[in-house]
N, C-alpha and C positions, 0 to 999 in steps of 0.2 A: 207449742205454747209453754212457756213458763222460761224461755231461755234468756228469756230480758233482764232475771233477777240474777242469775248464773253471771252472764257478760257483764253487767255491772260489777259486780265483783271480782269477774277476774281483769277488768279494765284498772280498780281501786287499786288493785295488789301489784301490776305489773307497772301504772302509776308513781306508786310509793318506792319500790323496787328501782328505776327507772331514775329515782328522785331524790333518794334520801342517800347520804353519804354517813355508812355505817364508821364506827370506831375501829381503827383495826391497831392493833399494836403491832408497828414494824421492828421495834428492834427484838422480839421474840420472834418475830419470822425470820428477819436476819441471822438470828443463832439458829433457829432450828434448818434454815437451808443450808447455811453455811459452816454446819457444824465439822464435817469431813468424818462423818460417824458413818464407819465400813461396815458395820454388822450387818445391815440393810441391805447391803450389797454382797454378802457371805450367803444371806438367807435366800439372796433369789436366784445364787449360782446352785445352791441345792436344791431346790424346788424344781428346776429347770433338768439339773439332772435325772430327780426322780420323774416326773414327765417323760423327759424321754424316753428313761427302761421301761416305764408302763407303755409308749404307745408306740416303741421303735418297731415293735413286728408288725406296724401297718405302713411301714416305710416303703415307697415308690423307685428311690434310690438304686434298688437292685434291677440292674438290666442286664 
């Protein structure tokens, strides 16, 4: 009992969702995809590294 009021609501929401065409500014998305900004990419070659050294000695690798 009571899921009538629940469903209505999430029926409203995925409705409007579904329906309404939000404002989106393309040409700031444009610069921020296409910006060619490498730090992003520096940052996840070192993340990647340190991951590794923490979890290399569960490595399967060795036969």
């Amino acid at each position: 009992m009571g899921r009538g009021r629940a469903k209505a609501k999430q029926t409203k929401v995925a409705r409007e969702l579904k329906y309404s065409s939000p404002n989106t500014d393309f040409d700031a998305l444009q610069q921020e995809l296409g910006s060619g900004d490498d730090r992003f990419a520096a940052r996840r070659s070192d993340d990647d590294e340190q991951v590794d050294a923490r979890w290399g000695e569960y490595s399967y690798d060795e036969r």
